[in-house]
Backbone as JSON Lines, residues from 0, in Angstrom:
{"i":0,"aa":"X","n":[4.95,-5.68,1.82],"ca":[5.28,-4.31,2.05],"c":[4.03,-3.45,2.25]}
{"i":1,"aa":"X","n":[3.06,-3.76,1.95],"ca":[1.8,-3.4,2.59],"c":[1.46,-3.05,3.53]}
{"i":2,"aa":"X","n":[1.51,-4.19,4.7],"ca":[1.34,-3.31,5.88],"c":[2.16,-2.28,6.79]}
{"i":3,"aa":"X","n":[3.63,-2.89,6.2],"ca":[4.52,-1.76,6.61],"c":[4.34,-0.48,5.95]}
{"i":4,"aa":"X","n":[3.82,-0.24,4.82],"ca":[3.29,1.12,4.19],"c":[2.42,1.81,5.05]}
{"i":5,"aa":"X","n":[1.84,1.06,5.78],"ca":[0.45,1.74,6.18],"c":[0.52,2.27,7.33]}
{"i":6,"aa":"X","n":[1.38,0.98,8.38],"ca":[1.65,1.48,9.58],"c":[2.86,2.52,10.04]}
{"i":7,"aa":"X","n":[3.7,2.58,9.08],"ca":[5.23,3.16,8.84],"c":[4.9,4.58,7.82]}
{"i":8,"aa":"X","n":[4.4,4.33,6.38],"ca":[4.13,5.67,5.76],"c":[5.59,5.74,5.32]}
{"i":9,"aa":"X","n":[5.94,4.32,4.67],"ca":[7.2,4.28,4.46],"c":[7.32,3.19,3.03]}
{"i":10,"aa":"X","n":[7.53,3.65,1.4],"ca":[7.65,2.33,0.12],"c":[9.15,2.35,-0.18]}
{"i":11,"aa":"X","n":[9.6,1.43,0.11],"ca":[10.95,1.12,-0.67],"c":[10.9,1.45,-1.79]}
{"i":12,"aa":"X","n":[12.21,1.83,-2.46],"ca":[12.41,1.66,-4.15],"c":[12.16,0.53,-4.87]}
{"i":13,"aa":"X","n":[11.45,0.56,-5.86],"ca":[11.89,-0.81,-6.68],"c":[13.27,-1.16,-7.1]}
{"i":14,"aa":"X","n":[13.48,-2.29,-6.95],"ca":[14.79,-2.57,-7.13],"c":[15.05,-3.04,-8.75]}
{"i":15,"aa":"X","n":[16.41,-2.65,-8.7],"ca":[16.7,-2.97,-10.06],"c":[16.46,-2.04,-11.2]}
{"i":16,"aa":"X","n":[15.59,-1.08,-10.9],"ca":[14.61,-0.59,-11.97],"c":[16.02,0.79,-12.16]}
{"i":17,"aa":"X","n":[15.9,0.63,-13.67],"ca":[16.99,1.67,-14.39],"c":[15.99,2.84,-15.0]}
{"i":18,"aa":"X","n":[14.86,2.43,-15.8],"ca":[14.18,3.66,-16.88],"c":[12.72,3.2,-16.56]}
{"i":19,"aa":"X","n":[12.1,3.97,-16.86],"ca":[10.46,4.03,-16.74],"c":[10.14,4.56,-17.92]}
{"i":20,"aa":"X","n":[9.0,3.46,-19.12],"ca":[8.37,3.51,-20.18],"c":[7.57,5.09,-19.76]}
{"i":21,"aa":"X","n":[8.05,5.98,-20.33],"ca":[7.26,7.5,-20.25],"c":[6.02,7.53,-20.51]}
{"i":22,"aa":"X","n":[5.14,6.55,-21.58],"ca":[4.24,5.94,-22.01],"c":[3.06,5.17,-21.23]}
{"i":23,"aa":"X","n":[3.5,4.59,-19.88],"ca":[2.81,4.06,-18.79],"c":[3.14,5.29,-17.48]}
{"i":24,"aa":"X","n":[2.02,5.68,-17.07],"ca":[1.28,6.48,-16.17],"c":[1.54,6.01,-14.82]}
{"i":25,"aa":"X","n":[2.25,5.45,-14.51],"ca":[2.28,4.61,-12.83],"c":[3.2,5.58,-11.77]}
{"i":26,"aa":"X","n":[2.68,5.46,-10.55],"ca":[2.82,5.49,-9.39],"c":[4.54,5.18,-9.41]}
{"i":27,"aa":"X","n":[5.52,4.7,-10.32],"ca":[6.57,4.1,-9.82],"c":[7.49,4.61,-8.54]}
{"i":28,"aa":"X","n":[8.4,4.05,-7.96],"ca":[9.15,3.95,-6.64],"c":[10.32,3.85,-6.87]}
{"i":29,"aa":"X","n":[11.11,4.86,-7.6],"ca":[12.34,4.66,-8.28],"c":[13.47,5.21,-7.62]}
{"i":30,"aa":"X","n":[14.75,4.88,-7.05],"ca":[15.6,5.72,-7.12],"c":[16.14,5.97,-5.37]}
{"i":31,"aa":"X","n":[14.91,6.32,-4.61],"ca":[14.78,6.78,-3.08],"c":[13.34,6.03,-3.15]}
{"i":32,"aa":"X","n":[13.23,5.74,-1.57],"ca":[12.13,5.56,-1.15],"c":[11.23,6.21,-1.25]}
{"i":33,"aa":"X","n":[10.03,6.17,-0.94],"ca":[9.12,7.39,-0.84],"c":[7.78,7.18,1.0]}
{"i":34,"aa":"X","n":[7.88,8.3,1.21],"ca":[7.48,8.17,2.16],"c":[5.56,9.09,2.35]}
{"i":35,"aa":"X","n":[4.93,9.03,3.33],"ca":[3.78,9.58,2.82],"c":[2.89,8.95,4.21]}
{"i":36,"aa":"X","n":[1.16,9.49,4.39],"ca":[0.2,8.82,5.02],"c":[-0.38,8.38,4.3]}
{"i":37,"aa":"X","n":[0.13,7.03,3.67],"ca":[-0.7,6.58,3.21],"c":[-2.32,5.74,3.63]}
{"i":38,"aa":"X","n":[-3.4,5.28,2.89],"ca":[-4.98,5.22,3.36],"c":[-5.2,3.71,2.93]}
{"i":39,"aa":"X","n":[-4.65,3.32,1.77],"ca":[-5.08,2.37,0.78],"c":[-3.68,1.32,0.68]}
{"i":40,"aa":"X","n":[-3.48,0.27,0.43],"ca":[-2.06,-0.44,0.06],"c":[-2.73,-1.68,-0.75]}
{"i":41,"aa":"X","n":[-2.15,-2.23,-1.33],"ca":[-2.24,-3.62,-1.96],"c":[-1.56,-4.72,-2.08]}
{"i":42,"aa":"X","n":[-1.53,-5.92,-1.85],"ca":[-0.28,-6.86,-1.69],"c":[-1.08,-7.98,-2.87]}
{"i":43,"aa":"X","n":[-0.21,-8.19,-3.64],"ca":[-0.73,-8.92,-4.63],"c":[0.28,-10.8,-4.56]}
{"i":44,"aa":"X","n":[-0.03,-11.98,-4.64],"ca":[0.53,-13.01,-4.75],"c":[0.28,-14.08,-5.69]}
{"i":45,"aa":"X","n":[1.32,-14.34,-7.03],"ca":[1.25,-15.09,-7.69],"c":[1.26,-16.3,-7.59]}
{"i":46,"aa":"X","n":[0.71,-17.37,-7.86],"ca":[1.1,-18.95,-7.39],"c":[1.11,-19.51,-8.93]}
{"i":47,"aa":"X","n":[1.37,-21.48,-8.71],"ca":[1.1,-22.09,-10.19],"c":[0.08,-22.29,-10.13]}
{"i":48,"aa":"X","n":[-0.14,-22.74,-11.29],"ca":[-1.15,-23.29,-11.85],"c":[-3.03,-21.94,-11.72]}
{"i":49,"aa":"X","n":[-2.28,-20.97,-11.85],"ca":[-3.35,-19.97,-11.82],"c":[-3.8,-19.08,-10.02]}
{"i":50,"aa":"X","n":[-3.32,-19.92,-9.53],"ca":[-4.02,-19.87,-7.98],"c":[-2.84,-18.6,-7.77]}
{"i":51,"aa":"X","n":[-3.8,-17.48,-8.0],"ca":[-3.33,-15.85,-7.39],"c":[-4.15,-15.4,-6.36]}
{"i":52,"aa":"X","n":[-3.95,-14.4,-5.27],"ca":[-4.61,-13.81,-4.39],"c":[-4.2,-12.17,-4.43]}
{"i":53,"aa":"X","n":[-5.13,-11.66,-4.04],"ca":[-5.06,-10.01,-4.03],"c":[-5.74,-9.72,-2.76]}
{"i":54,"aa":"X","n":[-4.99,-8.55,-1.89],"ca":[-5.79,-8.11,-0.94],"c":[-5.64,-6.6,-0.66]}
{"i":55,"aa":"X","n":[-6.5,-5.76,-0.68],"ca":[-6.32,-4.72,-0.32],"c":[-6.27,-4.33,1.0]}
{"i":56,"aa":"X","n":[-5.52,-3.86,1.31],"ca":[-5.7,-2.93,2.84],"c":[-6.07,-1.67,3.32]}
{"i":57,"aa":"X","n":[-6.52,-1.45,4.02],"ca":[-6.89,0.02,4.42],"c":[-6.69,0.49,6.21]}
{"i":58,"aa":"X","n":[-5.98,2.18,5.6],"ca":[-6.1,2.31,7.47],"c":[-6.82,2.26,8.31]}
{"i":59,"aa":"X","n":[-7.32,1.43,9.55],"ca":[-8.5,2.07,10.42],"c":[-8.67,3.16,11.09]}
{"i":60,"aa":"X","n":[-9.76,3.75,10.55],"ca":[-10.57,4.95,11.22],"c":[-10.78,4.98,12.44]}
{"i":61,"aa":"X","n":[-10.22,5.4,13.68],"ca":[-10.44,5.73,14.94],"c":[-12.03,5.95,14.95]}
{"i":62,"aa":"X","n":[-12.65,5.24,15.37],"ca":[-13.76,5.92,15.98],"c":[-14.06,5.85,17.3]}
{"i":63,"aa":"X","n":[-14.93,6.55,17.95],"ca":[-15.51,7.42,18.87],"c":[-16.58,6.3,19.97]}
{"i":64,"aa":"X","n":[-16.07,5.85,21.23],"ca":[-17.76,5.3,21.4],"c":[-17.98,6.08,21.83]}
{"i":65,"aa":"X","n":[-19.5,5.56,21.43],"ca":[-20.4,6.62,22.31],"c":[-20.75,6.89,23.2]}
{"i":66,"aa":"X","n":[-21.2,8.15,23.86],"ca":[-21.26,8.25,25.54],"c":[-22.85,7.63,26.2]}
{"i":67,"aa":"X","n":[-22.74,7.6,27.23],"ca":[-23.65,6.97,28.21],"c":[-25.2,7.86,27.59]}
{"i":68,"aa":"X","n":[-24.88,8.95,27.31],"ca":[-26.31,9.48,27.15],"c":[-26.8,9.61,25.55]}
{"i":69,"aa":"X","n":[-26.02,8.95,24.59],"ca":[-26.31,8.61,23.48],"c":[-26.51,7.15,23.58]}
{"i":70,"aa":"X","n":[-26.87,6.6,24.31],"ca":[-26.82,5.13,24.33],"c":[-28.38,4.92,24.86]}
């Protein structure tokens, strides 16, 4: 759901989720989607035997080339 966040500006609800510990501070996705520009995303993957991966993503910055007389 990562990159569809990024390119869309679009998080599903968590599913299932009834109450949120008032006690933990999080970002949660409860209820309705939430929508936004988002910059940053994260996709996290558990495996056995320890073997996890994490990757962050980020939007790319349009940049500019440069013209003939900056070159």
């Amino acid at each position: 759901m990562a990159i569809p966040a990024l390119l869309d500006g679009f998080v599903p609800a968590t599913r299932n989720l009834r109450e949120v510990d008032v006690c933990i501070d999080l970002g949660v996705v409860m209820g309705e989607p939430r929508t936004g520009q988002f910059q940053v995303a994260s996709a996290n993957s558990f495996g056995f035997c320890g073997r996890n991966a994490s990757l962050v993503l980020g939007r790319a910055r349009h940049l500019h080339a440069p013209s003939t007389a900056q070159l």
